[in-house]
mmCIF entry with sequence, helices, sheets and N, C-alpha, C, O atoms, coordinates in Angstrom:
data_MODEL
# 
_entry.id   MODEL 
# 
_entity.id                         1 
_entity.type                       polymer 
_entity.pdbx_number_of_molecules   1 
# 
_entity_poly.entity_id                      1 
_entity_poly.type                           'polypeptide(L)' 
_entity_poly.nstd_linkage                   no 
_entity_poly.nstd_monomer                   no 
_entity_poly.pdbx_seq_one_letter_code       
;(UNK)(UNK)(UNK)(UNK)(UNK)(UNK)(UNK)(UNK)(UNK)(UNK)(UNK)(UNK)(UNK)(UNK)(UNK)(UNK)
(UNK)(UNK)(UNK)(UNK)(UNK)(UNK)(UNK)(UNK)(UNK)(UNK)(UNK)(UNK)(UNK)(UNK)(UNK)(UNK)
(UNK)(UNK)(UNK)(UNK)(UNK)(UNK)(UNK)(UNK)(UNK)(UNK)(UNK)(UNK)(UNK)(UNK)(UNK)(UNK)
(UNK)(UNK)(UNK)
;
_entity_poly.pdbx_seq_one_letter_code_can   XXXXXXXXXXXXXXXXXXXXXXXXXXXXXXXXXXXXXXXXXXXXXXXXXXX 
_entity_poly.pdbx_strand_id                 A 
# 
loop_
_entity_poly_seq.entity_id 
_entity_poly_seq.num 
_entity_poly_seq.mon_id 
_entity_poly_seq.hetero 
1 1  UNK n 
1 2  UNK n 
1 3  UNK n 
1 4  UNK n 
1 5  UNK n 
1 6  UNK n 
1 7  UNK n 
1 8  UNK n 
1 9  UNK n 
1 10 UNK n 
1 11 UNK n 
1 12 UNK n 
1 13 UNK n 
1 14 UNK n 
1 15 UNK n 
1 16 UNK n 
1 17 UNK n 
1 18 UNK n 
1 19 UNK n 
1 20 UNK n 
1 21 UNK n 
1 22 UNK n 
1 23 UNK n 
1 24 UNK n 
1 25 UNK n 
1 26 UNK n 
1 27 UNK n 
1 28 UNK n 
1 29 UNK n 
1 30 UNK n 
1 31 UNK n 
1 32 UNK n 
1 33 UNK n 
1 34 UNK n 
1 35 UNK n 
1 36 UNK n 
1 37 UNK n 
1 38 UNK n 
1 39 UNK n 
1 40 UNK n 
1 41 UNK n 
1 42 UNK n 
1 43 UNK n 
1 44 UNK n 
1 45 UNK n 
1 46 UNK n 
1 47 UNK n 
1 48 UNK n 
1 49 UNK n 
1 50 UNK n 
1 51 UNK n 
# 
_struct_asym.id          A 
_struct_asym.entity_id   1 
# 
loop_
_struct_conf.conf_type_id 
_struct_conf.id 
_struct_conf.pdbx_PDB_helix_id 
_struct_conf.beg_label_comp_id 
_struct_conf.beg_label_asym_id 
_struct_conf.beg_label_seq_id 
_struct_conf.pdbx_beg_PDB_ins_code 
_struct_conf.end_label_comp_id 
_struct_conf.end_label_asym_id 
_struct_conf.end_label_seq_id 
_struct_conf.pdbx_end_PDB_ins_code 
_struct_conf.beg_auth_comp_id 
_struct_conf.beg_auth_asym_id 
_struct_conf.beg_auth_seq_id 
_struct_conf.end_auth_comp_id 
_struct_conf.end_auth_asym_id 
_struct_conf.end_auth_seq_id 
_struct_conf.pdbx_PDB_helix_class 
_struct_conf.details 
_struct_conf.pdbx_PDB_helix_length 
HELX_P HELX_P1 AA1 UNK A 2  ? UNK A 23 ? UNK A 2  UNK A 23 1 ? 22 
HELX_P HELX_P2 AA2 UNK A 27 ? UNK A 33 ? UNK A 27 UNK A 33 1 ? 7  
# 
_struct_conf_type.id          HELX_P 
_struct_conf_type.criteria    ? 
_struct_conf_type.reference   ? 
# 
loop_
_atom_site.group_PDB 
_atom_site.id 
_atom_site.type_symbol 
_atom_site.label_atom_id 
_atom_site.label_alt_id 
_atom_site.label_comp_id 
_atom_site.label_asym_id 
_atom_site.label_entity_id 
_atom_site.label_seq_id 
_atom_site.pdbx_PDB_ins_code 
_atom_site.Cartn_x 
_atom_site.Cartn_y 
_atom_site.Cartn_z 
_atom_site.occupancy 
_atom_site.B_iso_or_equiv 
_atom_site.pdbx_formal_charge 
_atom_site.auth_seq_id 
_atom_site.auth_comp_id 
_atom_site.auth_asym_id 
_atom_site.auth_atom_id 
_atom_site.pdbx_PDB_model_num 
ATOM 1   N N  . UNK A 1 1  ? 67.177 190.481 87.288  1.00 0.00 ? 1  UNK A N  1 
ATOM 2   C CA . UNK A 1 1  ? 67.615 189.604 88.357  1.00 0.00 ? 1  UNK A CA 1 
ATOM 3   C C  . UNK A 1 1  ? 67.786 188.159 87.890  1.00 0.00 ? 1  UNK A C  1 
ATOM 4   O O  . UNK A 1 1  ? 68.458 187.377 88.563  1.00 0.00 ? 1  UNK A O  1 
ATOM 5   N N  . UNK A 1 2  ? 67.200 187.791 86.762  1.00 0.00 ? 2  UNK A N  1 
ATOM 6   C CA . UNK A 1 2  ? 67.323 186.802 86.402  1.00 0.00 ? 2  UNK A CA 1 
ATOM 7   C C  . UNK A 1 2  ? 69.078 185.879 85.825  1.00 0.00 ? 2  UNK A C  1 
ATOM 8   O O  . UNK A 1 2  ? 69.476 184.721 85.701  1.00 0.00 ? 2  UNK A O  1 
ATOM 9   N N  . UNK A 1 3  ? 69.410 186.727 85.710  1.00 0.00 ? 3  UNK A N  1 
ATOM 10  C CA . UNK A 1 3  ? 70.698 186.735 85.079  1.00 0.00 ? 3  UNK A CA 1 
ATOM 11  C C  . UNK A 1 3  ? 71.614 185.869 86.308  1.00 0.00 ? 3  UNK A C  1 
ATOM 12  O O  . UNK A 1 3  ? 72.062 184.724 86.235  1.00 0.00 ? 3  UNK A O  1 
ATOM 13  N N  . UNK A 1 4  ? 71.707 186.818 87.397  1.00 0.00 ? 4  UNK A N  1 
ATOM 14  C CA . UNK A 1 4  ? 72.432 186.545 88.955  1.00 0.00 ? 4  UNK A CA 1 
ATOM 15  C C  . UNK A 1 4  ? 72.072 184.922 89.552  1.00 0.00 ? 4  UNK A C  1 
ATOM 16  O O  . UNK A 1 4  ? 72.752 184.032 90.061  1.00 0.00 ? 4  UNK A O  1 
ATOM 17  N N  . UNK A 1 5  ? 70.663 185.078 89.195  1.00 0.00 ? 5  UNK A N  1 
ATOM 18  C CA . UNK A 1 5  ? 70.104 183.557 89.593  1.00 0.00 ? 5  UNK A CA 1 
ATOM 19  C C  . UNK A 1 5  ? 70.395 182.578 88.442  1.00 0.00 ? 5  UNK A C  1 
ATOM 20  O O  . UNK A 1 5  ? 70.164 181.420 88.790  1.00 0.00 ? 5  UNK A O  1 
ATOM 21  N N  . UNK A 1 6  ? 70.968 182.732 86.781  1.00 0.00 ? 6  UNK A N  1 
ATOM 22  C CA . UNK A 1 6  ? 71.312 182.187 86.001  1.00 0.00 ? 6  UNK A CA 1 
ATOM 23  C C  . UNK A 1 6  ? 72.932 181.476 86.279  1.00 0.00 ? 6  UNK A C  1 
ATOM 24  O O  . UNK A 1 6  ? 73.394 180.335 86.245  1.00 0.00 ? 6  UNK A O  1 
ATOM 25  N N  . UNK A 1 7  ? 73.530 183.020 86.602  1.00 0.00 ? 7  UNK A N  1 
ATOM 26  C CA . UNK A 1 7  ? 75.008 182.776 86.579  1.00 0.00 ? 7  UNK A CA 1 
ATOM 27  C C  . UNK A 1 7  ? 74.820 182.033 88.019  1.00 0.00 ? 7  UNK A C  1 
ATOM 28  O O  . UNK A 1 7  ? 75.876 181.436 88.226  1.00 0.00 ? 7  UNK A O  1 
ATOM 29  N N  . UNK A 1 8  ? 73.894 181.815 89.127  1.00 0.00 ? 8  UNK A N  1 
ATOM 30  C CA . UNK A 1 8  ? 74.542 181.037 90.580  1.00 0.00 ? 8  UNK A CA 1 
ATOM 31  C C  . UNK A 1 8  ? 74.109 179.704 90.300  1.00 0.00 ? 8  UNK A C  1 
ATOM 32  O O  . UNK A 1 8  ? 74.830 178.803 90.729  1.00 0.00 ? 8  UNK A O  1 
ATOM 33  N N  . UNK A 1 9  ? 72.797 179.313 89.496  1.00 0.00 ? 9  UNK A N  1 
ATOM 34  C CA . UNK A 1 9  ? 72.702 178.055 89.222  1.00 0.00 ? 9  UNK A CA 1 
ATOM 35  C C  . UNK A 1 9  ? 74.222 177.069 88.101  1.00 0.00 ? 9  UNK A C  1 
ATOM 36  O O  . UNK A 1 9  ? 74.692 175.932 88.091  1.00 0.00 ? 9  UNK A O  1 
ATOM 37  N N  . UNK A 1 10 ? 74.445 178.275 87.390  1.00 0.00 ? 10 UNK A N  1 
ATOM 38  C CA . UNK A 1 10 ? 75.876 177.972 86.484  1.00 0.00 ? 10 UNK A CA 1 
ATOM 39  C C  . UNK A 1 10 ? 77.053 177.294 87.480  1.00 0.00 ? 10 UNK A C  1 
ATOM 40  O O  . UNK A 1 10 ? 77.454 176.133 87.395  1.00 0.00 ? 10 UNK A O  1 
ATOM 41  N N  . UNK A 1 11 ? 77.491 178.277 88.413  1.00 0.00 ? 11 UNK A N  1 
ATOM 42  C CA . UNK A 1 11 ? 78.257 178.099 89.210  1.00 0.00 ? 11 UNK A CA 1 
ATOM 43  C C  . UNK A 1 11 ? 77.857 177.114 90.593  1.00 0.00 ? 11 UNK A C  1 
ATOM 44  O O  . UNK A 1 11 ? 78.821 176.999 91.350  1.00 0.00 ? 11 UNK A O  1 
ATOM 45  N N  . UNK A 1 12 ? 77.264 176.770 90.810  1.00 0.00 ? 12 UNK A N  1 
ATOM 46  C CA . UNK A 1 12 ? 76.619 175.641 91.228  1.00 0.00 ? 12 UNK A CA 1 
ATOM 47  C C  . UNK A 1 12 ? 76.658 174.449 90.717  1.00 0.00 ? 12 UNK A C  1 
ATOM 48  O O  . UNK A 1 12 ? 76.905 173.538 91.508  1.00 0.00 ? 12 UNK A O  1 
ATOM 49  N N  . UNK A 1 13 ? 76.454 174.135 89.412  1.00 0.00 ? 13 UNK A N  1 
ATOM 50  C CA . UNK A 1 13 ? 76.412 172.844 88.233  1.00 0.00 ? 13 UNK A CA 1 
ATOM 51  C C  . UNK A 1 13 ? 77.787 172.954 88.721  1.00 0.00 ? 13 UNK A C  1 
ATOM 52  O O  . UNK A 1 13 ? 78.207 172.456 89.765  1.00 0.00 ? 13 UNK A O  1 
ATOM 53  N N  . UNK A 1 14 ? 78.332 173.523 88.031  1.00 0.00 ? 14 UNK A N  1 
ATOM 54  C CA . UNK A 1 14 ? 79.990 173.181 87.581  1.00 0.00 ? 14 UNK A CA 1 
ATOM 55  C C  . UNK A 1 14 ? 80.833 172.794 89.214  1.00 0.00 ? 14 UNK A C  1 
ATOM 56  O O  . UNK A 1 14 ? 81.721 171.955 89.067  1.00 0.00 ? 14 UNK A O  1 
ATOM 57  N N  . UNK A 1 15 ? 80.643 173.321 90.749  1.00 0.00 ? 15 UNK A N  1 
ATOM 58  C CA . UNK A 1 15 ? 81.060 173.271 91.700  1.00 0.00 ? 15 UNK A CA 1 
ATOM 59  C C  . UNK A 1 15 ? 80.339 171.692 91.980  1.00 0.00 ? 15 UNK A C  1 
ATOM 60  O O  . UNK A 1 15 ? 80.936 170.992 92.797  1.00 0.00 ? 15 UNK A O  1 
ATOM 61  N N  . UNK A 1 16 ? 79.237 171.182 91.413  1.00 0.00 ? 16 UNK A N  1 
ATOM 62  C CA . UNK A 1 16 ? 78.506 169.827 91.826  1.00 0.00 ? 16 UNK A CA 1 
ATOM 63  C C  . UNK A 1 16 ? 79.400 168.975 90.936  1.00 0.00 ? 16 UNK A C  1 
ATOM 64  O O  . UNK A 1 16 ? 79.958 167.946 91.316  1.00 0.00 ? 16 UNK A O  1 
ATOM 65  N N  . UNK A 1 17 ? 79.477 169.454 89.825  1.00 0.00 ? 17 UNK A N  1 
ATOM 66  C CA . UNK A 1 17 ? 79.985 168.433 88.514  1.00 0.00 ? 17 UNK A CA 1 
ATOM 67  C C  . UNK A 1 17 ? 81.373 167.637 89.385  1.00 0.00 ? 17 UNK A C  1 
ATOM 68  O O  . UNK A 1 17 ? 81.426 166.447 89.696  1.00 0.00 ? 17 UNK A O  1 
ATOM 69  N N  . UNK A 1 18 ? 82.519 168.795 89.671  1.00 0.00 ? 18 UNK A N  1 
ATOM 70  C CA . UNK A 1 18 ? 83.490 169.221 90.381  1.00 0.00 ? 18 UNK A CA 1 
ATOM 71  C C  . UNK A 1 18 ? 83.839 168.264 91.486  1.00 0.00 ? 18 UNK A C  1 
ATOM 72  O O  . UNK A 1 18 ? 84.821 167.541 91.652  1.00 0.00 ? 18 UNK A O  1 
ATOM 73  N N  . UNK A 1 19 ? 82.561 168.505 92.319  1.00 0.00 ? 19 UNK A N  1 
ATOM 74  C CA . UNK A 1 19 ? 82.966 167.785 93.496  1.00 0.00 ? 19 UNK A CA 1 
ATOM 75  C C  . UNK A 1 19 ? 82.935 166.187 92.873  1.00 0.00 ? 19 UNK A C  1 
ATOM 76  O O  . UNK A 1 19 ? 83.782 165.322 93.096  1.00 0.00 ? 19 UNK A O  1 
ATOM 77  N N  . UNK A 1 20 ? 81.910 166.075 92.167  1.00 0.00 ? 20 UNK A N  1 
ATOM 78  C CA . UNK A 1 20 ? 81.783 164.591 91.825  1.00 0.00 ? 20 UNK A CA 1 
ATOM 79  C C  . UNK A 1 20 ? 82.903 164.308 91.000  1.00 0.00 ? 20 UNK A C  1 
ATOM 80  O O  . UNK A 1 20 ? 83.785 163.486 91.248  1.00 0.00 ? 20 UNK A O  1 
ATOM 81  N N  . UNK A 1 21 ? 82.817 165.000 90.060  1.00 0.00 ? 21 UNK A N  1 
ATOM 82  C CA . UNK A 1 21 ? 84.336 164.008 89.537  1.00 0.00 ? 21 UNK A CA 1 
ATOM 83  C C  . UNK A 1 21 ? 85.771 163.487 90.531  1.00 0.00 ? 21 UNK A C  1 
ATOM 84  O O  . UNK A 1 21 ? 86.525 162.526 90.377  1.00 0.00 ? 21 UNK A O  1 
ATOM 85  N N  . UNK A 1 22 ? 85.751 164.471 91.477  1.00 0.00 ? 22 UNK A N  1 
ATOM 86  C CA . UNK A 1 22 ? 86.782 164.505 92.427  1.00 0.00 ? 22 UNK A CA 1 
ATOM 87  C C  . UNK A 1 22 ? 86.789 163.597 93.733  1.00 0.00 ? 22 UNK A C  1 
ATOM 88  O O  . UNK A 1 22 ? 87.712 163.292 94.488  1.00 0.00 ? 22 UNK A O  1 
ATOM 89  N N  . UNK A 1 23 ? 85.378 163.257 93.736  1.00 0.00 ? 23 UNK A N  1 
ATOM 90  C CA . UNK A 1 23 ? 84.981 161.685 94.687  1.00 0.00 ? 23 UNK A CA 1 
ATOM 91  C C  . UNK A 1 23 ? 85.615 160.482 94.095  1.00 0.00 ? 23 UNK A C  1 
ATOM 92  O O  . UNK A 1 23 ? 86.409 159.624 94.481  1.00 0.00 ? 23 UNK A O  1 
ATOM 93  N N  . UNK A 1 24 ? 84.907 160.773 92.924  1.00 0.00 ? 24 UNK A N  1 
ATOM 94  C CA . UNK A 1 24 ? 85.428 159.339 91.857  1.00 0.00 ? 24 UNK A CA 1 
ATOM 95  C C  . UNK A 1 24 ? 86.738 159.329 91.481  1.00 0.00 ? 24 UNK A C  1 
ATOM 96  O O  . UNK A 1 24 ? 86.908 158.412 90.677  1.00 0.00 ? 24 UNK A O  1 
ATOM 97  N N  . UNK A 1 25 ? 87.796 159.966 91.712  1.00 0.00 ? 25 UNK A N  1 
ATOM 98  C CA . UNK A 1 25 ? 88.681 159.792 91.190  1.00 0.00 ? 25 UNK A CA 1 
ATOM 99  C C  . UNK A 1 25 ? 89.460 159.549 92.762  1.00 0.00 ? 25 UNK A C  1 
ATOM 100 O O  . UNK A 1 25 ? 90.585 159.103 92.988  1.00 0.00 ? 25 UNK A O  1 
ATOM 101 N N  . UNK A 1 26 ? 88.454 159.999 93.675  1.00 0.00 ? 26 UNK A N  1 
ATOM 102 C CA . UNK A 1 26 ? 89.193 159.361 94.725  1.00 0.00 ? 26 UNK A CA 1 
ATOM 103 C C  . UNK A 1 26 ? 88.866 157.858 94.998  1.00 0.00 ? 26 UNK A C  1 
ATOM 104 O O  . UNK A 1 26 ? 89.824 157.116 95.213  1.00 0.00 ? 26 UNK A O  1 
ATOM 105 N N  . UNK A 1 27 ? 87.634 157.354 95.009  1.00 0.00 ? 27 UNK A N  1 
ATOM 106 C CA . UNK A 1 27 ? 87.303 155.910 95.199  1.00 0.00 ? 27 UNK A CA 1 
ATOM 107 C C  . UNK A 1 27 ? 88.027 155.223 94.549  1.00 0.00 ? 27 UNK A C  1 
ATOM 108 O O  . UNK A 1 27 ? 88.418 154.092 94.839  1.00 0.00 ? 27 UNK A O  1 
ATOM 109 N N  . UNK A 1 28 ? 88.368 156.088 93.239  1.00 0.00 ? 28 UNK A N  1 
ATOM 110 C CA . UNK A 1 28 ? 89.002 154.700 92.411  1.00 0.00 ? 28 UNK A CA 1 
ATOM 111 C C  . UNK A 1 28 ? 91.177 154.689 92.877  1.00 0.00 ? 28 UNK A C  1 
ATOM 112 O O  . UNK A 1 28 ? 92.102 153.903 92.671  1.00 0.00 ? 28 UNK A O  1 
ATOM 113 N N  . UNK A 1 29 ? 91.017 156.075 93.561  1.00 0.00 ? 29 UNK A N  1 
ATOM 114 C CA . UNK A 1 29 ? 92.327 155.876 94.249  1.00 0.00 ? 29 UNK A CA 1 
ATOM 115 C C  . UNK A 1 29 ? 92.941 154.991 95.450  1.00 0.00 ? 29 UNK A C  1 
ATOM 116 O O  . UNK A 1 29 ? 93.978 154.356 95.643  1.00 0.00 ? 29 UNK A O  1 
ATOM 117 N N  . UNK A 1 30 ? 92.111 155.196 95.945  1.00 0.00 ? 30 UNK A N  1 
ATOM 118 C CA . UNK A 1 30 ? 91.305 154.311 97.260  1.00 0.00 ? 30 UNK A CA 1 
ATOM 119 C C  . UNK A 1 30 ? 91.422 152.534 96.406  1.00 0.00 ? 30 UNK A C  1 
ATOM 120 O O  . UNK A 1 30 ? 92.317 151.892 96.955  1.00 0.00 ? 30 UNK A O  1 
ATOM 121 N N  . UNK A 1 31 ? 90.902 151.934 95.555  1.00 0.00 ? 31 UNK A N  1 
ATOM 122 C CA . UNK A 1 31 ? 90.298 150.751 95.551  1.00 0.00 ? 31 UNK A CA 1 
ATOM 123 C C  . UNK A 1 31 ? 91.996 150.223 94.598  1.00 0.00 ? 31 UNK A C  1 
ATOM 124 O O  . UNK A 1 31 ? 92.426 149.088 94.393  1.00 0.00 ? 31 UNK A O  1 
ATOM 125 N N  . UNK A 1 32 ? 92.594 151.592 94.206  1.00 0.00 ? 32 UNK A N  1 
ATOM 126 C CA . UNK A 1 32 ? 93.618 150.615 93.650  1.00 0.00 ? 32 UNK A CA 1 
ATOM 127 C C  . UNK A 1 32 ? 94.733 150.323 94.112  1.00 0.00 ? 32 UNK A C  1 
ATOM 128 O O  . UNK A 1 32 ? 95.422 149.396 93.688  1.00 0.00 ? 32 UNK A O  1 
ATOM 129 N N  . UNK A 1 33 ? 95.011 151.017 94.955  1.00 0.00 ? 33 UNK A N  1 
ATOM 130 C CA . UNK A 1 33 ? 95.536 150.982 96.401  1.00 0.00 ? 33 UNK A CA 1 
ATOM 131 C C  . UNK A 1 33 ? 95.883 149.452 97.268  1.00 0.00 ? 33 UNK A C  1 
ATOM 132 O O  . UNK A 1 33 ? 96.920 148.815 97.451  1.00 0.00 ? 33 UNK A O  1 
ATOM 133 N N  . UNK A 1 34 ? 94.816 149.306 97.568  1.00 0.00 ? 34 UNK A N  1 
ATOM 134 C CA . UNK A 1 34 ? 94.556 147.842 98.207  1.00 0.00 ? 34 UNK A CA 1 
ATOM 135 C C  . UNK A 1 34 ? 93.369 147.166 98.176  1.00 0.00 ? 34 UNK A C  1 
ATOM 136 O O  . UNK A 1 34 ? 92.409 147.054 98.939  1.00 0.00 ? 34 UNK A O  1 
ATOM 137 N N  . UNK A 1 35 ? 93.752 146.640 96.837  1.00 0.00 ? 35 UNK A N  1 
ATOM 138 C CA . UNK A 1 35 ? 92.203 146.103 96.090  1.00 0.00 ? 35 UNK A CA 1 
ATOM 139 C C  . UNK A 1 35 ? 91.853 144.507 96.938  1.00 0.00 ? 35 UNK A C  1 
ATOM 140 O O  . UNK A 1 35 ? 90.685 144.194 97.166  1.00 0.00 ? 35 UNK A O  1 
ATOM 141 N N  . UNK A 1 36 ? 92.579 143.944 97.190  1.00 0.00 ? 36 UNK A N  1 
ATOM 142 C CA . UNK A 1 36 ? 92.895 142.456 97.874  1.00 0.00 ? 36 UNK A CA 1 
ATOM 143 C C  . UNK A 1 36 ? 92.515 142.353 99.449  1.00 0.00 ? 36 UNK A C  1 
ATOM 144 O O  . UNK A 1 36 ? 91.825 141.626 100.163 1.00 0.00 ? 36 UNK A O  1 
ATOM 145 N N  . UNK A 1 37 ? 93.529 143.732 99.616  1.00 0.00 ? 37 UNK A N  1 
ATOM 146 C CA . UNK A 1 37 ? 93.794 143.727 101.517 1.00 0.00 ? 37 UNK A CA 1 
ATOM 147 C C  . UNK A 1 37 ? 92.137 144.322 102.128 1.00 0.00 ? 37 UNK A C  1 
ATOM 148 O O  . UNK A 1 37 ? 91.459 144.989 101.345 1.00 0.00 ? 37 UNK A O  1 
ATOM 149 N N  . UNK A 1 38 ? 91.743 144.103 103.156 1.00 0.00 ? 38 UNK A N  1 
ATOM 150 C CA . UNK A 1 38 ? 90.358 145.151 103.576 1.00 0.00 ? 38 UNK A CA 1 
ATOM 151 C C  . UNK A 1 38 ? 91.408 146.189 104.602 1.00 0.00 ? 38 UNK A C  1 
ATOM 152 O O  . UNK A 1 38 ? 92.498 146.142 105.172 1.00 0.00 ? 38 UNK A O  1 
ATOM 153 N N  . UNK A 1 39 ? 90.102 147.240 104.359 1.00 0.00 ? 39 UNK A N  1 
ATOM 154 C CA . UNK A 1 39 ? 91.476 148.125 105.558 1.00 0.00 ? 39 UNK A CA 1 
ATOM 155 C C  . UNK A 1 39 ? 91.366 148.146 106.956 1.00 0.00 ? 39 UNK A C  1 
ATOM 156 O O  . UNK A 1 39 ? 91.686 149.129 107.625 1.00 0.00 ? 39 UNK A O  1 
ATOM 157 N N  . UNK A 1 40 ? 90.846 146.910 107.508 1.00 0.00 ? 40 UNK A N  1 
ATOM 158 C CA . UNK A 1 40 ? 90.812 146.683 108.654 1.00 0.00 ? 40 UNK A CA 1 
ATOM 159 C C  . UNK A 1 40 ? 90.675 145.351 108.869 1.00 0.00 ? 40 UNK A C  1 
ATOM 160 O O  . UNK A 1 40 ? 89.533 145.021 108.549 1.00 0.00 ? 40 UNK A O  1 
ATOM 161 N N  . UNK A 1 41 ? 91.472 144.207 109.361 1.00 0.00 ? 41 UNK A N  1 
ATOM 162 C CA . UNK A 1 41 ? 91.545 143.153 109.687 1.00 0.00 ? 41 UNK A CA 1 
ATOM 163 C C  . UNK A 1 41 ? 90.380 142.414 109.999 1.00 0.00 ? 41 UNK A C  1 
ATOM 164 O O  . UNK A 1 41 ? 89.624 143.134 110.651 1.00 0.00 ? 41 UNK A O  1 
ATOM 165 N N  . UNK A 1 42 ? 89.987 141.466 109.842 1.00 0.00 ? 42 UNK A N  1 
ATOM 166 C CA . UNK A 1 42 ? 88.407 141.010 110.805 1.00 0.00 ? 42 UNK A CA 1 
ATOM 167 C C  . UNK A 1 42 ? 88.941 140.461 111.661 1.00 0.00 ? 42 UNK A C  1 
ATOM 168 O O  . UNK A 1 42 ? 90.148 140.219 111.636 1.00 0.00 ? 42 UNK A O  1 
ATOM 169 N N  . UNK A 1 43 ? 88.103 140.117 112.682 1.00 0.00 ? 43 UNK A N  1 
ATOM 170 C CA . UNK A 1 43 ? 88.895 139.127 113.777 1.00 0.00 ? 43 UNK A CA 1 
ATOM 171 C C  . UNK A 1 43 ? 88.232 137.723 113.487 1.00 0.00 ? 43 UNK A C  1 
ATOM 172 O O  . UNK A 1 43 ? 87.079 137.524 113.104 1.00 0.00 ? 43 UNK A O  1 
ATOM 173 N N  . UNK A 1 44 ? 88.792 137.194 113.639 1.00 0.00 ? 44 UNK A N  1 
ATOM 174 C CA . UNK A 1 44 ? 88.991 135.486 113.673 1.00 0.00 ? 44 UNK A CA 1 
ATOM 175 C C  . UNK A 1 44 ? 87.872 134.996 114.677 1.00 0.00 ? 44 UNK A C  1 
ATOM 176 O O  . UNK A 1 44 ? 87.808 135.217 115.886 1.00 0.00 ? 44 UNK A O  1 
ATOM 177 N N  . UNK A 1 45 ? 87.015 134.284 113.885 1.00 0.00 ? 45 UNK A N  1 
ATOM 178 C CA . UNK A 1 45 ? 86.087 134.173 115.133 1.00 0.00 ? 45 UNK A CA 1 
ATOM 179 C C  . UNK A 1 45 ? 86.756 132.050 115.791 1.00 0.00 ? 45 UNK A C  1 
ATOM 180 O O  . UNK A 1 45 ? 87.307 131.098 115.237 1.00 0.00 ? 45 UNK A O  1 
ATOM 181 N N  . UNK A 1 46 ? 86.175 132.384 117.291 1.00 0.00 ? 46 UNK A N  1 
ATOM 182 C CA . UNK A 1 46 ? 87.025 131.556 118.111 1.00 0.00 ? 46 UNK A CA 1 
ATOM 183 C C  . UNK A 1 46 ? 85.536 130.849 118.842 1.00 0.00 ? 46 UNK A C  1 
ATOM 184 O O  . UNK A 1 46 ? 84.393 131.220 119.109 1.00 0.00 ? 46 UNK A O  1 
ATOM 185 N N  . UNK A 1 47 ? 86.387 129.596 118.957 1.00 0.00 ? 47 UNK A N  1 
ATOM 186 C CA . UNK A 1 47 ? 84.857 129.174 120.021 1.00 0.00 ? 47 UNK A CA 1 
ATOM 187 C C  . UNK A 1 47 ? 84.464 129.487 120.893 1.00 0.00 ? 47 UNK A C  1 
ATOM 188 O O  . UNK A 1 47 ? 84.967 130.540 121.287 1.00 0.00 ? 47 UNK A O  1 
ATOM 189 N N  . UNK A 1 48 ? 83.449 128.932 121.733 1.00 0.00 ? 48 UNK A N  1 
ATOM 190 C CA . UNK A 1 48 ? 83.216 129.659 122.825 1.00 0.00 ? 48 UNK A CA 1 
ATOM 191 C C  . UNK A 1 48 ? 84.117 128.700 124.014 1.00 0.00 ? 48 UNK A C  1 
ATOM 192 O O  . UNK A 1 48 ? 84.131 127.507 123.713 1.00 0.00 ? 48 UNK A O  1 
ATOM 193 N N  . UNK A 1 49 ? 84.612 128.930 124.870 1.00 0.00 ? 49 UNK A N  1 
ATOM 194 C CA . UNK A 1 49 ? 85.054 128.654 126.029 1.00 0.00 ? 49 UNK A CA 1 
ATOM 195 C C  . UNK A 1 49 ? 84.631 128.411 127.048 1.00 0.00 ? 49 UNK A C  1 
ATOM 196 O O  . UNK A 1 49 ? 84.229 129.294 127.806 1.00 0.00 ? 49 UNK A O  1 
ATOM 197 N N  . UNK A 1 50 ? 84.597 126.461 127.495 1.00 0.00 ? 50 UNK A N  1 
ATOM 198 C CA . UNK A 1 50 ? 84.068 125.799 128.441 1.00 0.00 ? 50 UNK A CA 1 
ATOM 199 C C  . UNK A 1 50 ? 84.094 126.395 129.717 1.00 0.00 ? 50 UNK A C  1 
ATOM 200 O O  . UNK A 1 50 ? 85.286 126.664 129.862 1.00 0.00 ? 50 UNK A O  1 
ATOM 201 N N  . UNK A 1 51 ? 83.665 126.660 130.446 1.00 0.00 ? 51 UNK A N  1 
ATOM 202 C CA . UNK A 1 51 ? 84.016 126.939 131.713 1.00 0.00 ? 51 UNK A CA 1 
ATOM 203 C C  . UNK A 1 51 ? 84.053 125.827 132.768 1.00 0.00 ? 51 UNK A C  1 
ATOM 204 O O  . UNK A 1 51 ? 84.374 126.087 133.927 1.00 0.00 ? 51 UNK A O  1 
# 
């Protein structure tokens, strides 16, 4: 039985390795994209208003 639990930890590593490389190659798709712009505007902050 040892073998089954060899080969799922195997296939496990390599599906972890996997996902991670495939994050990182998205962040860095993501950041080169619009390295300058944010992807959501801030708002402008305004005074407060006398009443």
């Amino acid at each position: 039985m040892a073998t089954k639990d060899d080969e799922r930890a195997a296939r496990l590593k390599a599906a972890l390795r996997d996902n991670l490389r495939r994050r990182k190659a998205q962040a860095r798709g993501r950041a080169d994209d619009a390295p300058d712009a944010p992807s959501e505007p801030e708002p402008e902050a305004q005074p407060p208003r006398k009443s």
